[in-house]
C-alpha positions in Angstrom: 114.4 108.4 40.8 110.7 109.2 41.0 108.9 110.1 44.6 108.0 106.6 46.3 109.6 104.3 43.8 111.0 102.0 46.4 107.6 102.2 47.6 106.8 98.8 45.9 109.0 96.8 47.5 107.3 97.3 50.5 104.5 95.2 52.2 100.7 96.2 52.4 100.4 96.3 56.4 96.6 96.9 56.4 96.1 100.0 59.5 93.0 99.7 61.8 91.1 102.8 61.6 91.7 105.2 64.3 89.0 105.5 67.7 87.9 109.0 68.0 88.9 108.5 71.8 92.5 107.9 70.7 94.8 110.9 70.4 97.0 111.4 67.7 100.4 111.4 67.8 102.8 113.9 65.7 107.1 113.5 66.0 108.9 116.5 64.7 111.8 115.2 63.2 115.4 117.3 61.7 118.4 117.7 61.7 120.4 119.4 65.3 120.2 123.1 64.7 117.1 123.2 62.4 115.0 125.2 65.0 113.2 121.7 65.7 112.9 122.4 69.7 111.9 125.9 69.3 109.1 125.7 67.2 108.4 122.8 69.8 108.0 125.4 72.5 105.8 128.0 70.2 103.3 124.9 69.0 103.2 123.6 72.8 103.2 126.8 74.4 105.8 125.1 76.6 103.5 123.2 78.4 105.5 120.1 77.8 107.0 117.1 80.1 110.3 115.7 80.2 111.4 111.9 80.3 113.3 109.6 79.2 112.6 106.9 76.2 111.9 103.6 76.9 114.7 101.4 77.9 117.4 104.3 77.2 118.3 107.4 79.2 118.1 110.1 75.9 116.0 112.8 77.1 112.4 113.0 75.4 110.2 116.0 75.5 106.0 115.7 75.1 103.9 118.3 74.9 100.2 118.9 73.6 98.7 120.9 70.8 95.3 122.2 70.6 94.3 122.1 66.8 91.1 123.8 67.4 87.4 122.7 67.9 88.5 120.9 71.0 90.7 118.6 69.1 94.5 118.0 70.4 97.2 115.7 69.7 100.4 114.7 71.3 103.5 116.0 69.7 107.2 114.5 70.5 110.1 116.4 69.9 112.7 113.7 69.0 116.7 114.1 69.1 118.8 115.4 66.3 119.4 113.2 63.7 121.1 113.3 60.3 120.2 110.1 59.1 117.7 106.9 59.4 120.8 104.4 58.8 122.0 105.3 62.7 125.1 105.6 63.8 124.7 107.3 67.2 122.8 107.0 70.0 120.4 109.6 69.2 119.5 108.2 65.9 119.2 105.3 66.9 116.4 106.3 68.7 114.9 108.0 66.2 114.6 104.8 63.9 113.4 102.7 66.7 110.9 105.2 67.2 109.8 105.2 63.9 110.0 101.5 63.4 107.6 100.6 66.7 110.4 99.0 69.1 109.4 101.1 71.7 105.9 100.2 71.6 102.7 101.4 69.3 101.7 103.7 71.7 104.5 106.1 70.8 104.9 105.0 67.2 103.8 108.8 65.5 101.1 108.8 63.3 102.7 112.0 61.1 106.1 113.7 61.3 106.6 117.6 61.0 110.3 117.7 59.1 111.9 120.7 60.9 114.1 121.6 57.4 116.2 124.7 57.7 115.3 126.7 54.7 118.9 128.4 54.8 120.7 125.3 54.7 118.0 123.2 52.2 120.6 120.5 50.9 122.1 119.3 54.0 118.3 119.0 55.6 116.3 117.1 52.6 118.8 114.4 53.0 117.3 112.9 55.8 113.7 114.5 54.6 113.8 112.0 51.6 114.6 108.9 53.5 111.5 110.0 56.0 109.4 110.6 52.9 110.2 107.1 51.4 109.4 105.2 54.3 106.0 105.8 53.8 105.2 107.7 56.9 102.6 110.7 56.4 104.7 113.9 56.5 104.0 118.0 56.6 107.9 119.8 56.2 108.0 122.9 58.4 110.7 125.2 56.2 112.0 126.7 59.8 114.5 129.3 59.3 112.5 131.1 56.5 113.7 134.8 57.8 117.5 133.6 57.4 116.9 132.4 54.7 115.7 135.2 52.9 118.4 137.3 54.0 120.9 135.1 52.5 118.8 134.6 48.9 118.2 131.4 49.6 114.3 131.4 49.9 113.2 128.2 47.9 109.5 128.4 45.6 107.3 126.9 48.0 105.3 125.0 45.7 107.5 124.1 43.7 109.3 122.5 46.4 105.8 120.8 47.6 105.6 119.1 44.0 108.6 117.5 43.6 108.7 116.2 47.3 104.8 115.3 47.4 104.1 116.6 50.4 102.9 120.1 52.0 105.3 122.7 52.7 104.7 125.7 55.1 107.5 128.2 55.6 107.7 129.1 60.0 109.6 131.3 62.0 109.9 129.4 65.1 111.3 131.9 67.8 108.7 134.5 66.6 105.5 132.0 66.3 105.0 133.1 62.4 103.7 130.6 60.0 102.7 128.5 62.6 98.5 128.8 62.2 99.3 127.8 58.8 101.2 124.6 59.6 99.1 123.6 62.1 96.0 123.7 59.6 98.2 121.5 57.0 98.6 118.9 60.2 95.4 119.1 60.7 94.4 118.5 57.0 96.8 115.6 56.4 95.9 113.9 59.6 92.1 113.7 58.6 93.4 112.4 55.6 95.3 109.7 57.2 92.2 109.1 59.3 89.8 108.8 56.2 92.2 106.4 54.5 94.7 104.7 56.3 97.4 103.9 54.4 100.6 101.1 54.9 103.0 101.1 58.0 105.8 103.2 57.5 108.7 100.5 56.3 112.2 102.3 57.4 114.2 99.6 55.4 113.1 101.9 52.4 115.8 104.3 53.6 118.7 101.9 53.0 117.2 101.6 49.5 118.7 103.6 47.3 122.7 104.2 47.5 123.7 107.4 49.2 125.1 108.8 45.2 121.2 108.7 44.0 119.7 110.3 46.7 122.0 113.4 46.7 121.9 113.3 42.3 117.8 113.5 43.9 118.7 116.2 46.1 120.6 118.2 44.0 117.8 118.2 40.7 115.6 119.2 43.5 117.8 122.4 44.3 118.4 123.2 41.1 113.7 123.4 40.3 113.4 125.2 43.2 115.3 127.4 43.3 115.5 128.0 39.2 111.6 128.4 40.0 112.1 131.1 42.9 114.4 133.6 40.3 117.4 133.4 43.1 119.8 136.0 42.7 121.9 133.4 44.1 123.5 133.6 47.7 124.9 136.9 48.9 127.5 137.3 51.6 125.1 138.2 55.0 125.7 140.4 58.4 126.5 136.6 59.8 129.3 136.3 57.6 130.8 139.2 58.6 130.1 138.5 62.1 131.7 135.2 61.9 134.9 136.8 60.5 135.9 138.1 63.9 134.1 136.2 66.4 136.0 132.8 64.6 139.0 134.6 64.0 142.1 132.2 65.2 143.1 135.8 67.5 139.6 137.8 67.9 137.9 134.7 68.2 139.5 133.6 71.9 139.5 137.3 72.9 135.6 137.1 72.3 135.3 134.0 73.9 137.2 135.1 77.1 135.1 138.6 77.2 131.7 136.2 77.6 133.2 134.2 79.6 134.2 137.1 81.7 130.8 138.9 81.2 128.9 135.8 82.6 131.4 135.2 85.6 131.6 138.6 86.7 127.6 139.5 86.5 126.6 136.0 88.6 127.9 138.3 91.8 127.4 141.6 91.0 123.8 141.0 89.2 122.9 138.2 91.6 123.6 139.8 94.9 120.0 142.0 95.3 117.7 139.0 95.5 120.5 137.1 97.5 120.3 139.7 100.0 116.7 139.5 99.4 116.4 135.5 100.3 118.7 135.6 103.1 116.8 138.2 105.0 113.5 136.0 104.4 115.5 132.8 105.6 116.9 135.0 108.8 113.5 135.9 109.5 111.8 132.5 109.5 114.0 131.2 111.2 113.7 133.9 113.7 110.0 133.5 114.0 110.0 129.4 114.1 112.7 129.6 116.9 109.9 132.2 118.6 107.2 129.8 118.1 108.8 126.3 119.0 109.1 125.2 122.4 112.5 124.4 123.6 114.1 120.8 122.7 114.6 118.5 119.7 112.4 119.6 117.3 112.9 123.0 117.6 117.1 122.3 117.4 115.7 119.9 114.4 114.1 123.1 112.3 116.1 125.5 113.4 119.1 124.4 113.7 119.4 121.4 111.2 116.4 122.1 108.5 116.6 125.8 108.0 120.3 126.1 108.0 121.0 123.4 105.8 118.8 123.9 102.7 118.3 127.8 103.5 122.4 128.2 102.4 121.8 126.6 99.6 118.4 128.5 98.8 120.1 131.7 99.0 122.4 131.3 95.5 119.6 129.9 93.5 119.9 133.9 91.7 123.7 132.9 90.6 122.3 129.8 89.4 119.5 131.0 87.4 121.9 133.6 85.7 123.9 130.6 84.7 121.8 128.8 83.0 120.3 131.9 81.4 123.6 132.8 80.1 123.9 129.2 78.9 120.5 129.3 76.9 120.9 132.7 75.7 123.8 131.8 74.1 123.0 128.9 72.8 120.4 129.9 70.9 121.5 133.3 70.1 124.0 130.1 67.8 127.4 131.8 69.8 128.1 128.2 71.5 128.7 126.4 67.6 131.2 129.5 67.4 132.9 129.0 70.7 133.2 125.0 69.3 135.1 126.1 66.6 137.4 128.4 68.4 138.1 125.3 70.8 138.1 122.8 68.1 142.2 123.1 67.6 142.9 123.1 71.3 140.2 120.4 71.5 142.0 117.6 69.2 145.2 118.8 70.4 144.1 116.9 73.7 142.9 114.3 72.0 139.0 115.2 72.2 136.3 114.8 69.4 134.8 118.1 68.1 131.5 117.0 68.9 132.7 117.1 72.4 132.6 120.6 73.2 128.6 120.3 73.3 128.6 117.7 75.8 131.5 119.2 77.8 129.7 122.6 78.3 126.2 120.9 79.1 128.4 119.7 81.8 128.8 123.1 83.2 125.1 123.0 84.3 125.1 119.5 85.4 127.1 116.5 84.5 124.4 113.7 84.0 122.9 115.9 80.8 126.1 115.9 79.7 127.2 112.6 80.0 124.2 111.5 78.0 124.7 113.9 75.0 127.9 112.4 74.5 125.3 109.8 72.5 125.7 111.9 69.4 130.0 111.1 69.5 130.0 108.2 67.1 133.5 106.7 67.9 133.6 104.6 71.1 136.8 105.7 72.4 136.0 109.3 71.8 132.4 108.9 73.8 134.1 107.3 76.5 137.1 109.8 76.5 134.4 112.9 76.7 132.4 110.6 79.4 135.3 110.6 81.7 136.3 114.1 81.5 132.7 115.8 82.0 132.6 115.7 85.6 135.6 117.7 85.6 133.6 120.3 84.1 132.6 122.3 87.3 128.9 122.3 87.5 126.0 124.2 89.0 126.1 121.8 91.9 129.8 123.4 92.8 128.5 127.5 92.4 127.4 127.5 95.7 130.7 126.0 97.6 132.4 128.6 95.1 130.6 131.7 96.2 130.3 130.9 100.0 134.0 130.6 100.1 135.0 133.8 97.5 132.2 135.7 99.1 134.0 135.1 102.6 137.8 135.5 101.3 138.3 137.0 98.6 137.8 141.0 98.3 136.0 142.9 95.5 139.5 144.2 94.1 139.2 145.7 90.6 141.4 143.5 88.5 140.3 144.6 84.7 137.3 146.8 84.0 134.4 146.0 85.3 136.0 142.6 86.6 136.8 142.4 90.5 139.0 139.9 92.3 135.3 137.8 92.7 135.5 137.5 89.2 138.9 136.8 88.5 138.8 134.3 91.1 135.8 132.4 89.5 136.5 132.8 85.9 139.8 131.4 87.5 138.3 128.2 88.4 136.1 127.5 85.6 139.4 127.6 83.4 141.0 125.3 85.4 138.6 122.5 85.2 138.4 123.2 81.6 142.5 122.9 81.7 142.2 119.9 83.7 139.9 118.3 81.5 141.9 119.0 78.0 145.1 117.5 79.9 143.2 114.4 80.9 141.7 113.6 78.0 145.0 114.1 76.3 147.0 111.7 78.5 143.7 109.1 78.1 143.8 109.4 74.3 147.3 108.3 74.3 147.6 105.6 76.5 144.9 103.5 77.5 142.4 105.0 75.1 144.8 105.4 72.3 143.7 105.4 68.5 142.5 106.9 65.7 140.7 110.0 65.5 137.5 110.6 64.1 136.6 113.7 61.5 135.1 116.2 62.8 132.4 118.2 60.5 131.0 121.7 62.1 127.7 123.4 60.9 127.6 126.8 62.6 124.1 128.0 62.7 122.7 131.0 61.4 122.7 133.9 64.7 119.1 134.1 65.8 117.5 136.8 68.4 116.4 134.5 70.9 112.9 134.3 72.4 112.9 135.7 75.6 109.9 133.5 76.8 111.4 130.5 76.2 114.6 131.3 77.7 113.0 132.1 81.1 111.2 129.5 80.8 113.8 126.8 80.4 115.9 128.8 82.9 113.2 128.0 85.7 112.8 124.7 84.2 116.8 124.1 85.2 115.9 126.1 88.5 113.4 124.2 89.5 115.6 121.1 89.6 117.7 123.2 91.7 115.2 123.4 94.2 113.9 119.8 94.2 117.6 118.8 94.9 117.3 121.3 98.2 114.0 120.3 98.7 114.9 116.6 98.6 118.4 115.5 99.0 119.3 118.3 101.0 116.8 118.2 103.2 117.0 114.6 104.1 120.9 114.9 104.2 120.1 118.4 106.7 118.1 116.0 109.1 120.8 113.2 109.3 123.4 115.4 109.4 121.9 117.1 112.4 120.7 113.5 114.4 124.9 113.4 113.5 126.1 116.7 115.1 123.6 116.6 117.9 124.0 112.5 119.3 124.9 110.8 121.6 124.6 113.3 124.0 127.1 113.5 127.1 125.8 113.9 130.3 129.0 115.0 131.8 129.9 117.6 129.3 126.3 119.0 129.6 127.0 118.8 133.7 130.5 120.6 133.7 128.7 123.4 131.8 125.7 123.6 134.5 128.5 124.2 137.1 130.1 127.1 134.9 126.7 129.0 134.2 126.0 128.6 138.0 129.4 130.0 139.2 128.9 132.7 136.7 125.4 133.4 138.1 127.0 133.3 141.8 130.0 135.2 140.8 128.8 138.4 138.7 125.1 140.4 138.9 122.1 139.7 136.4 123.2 142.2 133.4 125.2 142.3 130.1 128.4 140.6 131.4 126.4 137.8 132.6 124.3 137.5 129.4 127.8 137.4 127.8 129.5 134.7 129.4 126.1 132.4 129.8 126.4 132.2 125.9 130.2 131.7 125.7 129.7 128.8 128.1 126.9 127.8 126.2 128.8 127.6 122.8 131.8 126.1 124.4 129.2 123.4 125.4 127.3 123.3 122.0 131.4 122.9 120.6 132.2 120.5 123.0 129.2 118.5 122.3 129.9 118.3 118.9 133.5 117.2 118.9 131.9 113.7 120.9 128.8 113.7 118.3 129.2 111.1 115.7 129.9 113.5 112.7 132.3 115.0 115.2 134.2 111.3 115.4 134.1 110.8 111.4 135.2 114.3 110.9 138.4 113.4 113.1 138.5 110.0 111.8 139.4 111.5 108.5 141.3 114.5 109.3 145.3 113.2 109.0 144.0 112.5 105.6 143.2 116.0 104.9 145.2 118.2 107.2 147.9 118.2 104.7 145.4 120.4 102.5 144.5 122.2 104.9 141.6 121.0 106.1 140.3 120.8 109.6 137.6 117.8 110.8 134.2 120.2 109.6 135.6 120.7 106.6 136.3 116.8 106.5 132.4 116.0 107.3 131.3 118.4 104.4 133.4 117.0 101.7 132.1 113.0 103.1 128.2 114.8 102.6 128.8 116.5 99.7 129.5 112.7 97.9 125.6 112.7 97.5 125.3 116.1 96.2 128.2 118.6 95.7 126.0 121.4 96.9 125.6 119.4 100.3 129.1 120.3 101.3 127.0 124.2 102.4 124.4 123.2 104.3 126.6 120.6 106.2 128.5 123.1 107.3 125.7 125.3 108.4 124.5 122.7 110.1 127.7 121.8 111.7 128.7 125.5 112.7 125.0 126.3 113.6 125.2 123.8 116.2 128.6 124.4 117.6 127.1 128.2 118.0 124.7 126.8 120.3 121.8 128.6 117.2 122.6 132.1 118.8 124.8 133.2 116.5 125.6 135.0 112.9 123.0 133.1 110.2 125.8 134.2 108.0 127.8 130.8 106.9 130.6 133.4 105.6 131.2 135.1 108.7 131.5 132.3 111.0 133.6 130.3 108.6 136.1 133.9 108.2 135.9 134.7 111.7 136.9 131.2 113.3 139.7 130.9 115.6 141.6 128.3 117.1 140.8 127.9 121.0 144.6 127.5 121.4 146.6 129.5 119.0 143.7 132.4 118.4 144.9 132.0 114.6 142.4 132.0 112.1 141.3 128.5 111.6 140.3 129.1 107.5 142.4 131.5 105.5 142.2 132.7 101.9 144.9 130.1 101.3 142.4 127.4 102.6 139.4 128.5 100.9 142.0 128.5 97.9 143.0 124.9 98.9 139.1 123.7 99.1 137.8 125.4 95.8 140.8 123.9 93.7 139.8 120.3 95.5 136.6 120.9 94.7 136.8 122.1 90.7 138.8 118.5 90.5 137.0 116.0 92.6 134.3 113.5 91.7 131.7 115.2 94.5 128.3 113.4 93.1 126.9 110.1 93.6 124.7 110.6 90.9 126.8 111.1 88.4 128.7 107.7 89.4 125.3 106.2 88.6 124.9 107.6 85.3 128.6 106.8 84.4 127.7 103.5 85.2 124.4 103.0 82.8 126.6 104.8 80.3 129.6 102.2 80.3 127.4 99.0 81.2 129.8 98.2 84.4 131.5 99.2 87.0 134.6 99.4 85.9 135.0 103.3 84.1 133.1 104.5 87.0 135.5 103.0 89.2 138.3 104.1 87.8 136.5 107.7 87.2 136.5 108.0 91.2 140.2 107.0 91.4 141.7 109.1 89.1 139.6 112.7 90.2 140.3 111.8 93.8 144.1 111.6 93.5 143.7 114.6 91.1 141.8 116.7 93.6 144.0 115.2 96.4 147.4 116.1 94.6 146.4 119.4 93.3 144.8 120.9 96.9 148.1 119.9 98.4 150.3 121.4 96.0 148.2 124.8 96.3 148.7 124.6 100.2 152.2 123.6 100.9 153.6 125.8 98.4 151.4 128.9 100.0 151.9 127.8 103.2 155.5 128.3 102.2 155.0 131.5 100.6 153.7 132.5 104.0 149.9 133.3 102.7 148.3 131.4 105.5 
């Protein structure tokens, strides 16, 4: 069928002529794994924004584009999408987009199609239905080095003709081609300009059958690449790659040695700048308690503000190397691998395929997750994935895991380079993802029960990723990191500290006047006096904070927990950490900052290892405890946010509800099992 022949059937919308005030407005459009958001970064120079659409909660990205002479424009990069007639979330968007239901202003003027020039077939299927619609169009051929390693390169003009549009061949990651393309923007959007044609009319794409448009795509194949002199497509260094890192053995042993890698390096790589921060926190604090007078406000910063968010500061490194892990290998094209590896275990529990992408965004935060699940078709799959992404322990929980292996567990080489620290993490990470399979699989056969969906994989071709953009979307994640301290943390650090420091009792802080005065009485000015004046003082700053009112919630709730092992601080943390999961570390610097009376270790490990019980002189925490708390919190829904998000996604109340239940009495079961039966093994 010739270029535009549905064309006809479409109304002549006349187009006001543009204002030279207006900026124009360009949407790169693809399919997922067509390079789309990197050559996004290279054109931008990632100076971008990030928001949400209009009235849903899939993630947009805006950034600006200088096409020279003082002239820029606004470019959008849009989700994945394989097709205009939606059927996800995603492309849904996309159409609406296109079609003006989300208002003119961010209805794009021209599309840049992102088509991978390795993979030219699957990509011109949802080029053609763009094309038809009407809308002015420039096709970026990304991909164009992988291509011609594989023999696949198509003749450019050739390709140009029988599509009717410009066609510039780009190498994202490495910024080549891209001078050109943006000329041929610039080019076609005069053109637009100079003679403003129709609306775009996206009920073009539902004209032709599906069987035309791929006998369409398939002539067009057959020109171009007749027209190029192909020797045809030749087996490439990815193939051979792929033969062991898929392979149903190699393939997990691979997987597991990443895994390993990246679990192993967030404490060993990490700990220099960790080191690095805490000394800067000891320090200010140092110098702020110099420089305040004595009373509330000086207790307020020193021993409420800095503590709390400063122990959370200090393992921003391990966080940073987590998500640069996560890009690297994600653009490097591994993660599609690691899906494929999964994919049998994966259905065997009942999940989608499509899953794995939304489970492992998960393992950086849950709410990006959740929302990605858009691109799961199936409502029953969607919702299964929805409810088993919080199990996947995020960021948010790094910080309760290192505090507590850094304090308990020793660096005992295990295998290799791998210590006990390792081992111990890599431990947990595989048991929420164990958790998670066996949830989904008891979901999917009862109250979620029915068919599955097919599940289709394209692996994209391995690509050196740009090291630019990786740092850069590695701060972008860190800097969200730090709001949260900078924000939630903080607010929670001065509540919980108005908490642990009120009401104050007169007669405790009376009792204590009579013990420092005996001791004055009793033994000459000089170390031993300097000694027991601040054991009386913490005993009073201990005291204090048993009455307080954190100190009455923390006791309130603690024949709940002491089963797991859990004593009444420990009880007040996990209650904070509901807001934020990382919370549950500066609450307890706040909490044992304040029962030290602020003279003692800034180390939150130390004081939490070297505890002891005023009556027994056991150790109040034990590895066994720690053991107890990590396990509770791999499996518990710690994050009020997340709640929220569950809710938009599900329009009620009712998954999140039930979401909350079922990880509680998880976490609840699970911690209790860990601790009785050690207990009984006589670990703690």
């Amino acid at each position: 069928m010739p270029l535009g022949s549905e064309c006809a059937l479409r109304p002549e919308l006349p187009t006001a002529p543009r204002t030279s005030s207006a900026l124009s407005k360009i949407a790169l459009l693809g399919n997922p794994n067509a390079g789309k958001t990197t050559l996004f970064n290279t054109l931008t120079g990632l100076r971008h924004k990030t928001a949400n659409y209009p009235g849903v909660t899939v993630e947009r990205r805006e950034g600006a584009l200088d096409l020279g002479g003082g002239r820029k424009v606004r470019v959008f990069d849009l989700p994945g999408s394989y097709s205009l007639l939606a059927k996800s979330p995603d492309e849904e968007v996309v159409r609406a987009l296109l079609a003006g239901e989300m208002g003119e202003a961010d209805r794009p003027d021209l599309g840049v199609l992102v088509v991978d020039a390795s993979n030219l077939e699957r990509n011109l299927y949802l080029a053609l239905q763009i094309i038809d619609t009407g809308l002015p169009v420039v096709v970026a051929l990304s991909l164009w080095d992988v291509a011609a390693e594989k023999g696949r390169c198509p003749d450019i003009q050739e390709l140009s003709s029988e599509l009717g549009v410009p066609c510039v061949p780009v190498i994202g990651h490495r910024a080549r081609g891209t001078r050109a393309l943006v000329e041929a923007v610039r080019s076609k959007l005069d053109a637009v300009s100079a003679v403003p044609g129709p609306r775009p009319d996206l009920r073009a794409a539902a004209l032709v059958s599906p069987e035309e448009r791929y006998a369409r795509i398939e002539a067009i194949m057959r020109r171009v690449h007749a027209a190029a002199s192909s020797a045809g497509a030749r087996r490439t260094v990815s193939d051979e790659i792929d033969r062991w890192v898929t392979h149903p053995v190699w393939g997990w042993v691979f997987f597991v040695a990443v895994m390993a890698l990246i679990f192993q390096s967030i404490f060993t790589w990490a700990s220099p700048l960790m080191d690095l921060i805490e000394s800067g926190m000891m320090a200010l604090s140092e110098t702020s308690g110099a420089l305040l007078p004595p009373g509330p406000f000086r207790s307020l910063v020193c021993d409420g503000i800095l503590p709390g968010v400063g122990n959370v500061v200090i393992f921003l490194p391990q966080i940073l190397l987590l998500f640069f892990f996560i890009t690297f290998f994600e653009d490097f094209g591994y993660l599609a691998r690691a899906a494929f590896v999964l994919d049998r275990l994966m259905r065997r529990a009942g999940l989608n395929g499509k899953a794995f992408l939304p489970l492992l965004s998960s393992f950086a935060c849950a709410i990006p997750g959740i929302m990605a699940t858009r691109t799961i078709a199936d409502r029953k799959d969607r919702l299964v994935t929805i409810l088993v992404s919080p199990l996947m322990s995020c960021s948010a929980r790094l910080p309760v895991y290192a505090l507590l292996i850094g304090a308990f567990v020793p660096p005992i080489p295990v295998l290799g380079p791998m210590d006990l620290k390792g081992a111990t993490l890599l431990g947990l990470y595989l048991l929420s993802i164990g958790a998670g399979l066996c949830v989904a699989a008891v979901l999917r056969r009862t109250m979620l029960s029915g068919p599955r969906s097919p599940f289709v994989l394209e692996l994209p071709p391995y690509r050196l990723p740009h090291l630019k953009t990786i740092l850069s979307l590695t701060w972008e994640r860190g800097q969200v990191f730090l709001a949260n301290a900078g924000s939630i943390i903080l607010a929670i650090s001065v509540v919980l500290w108005f908490l642990a420091s009120h009401p104050q009792d007169p007669e405790i802080r009376a009792r204590h006047e009579v013990l420092r005065a005996q001791a004055a009485a009793s033994m000459e000015a000089g170390p031993e006096l300097d000694a027991r004046r601040d054991e009386i003082d913490r005993s009073q700053a201990g005291e204090q904070l048993r009455h307080s009112y954190a100190g009455r919630l923390g006791r309130l709730i603690e024949p709940v927990i002491r089963p797991l092992g859990f004593d009444w601080k420990i009880g007040v943390g996990l209650v904070a950490s509901f807001a934020a999961r990382e919370v549950m570390v500066s609450t307890l610097a706040v909490i044992y900052n304040i029962e030290d009376g602020g003279n003692g270790s800034s180390d939150l490990a130390t004081a939490l290892r070297e505890e002891t019980d005023p009556i027994t002189g056991r150790p109040v925490h034990t590895p066994l405890t720690a053991l107890s708390l990590m396990v509770f919190f791999v499996l518990a829904c710690q994050c009020m946010s997340t709640v929220a998000i569950v809710r938009r996604e599900t329009n009620g109340w009712r998954w999140p509800i039930f979401m909350i239940v079922y990880m509680t009495a998880l976490a609840w079961t699970a911690s209790f099992v860990v601790f009785q039966i050690g207990r009984r093994m006589g670990w703690g």
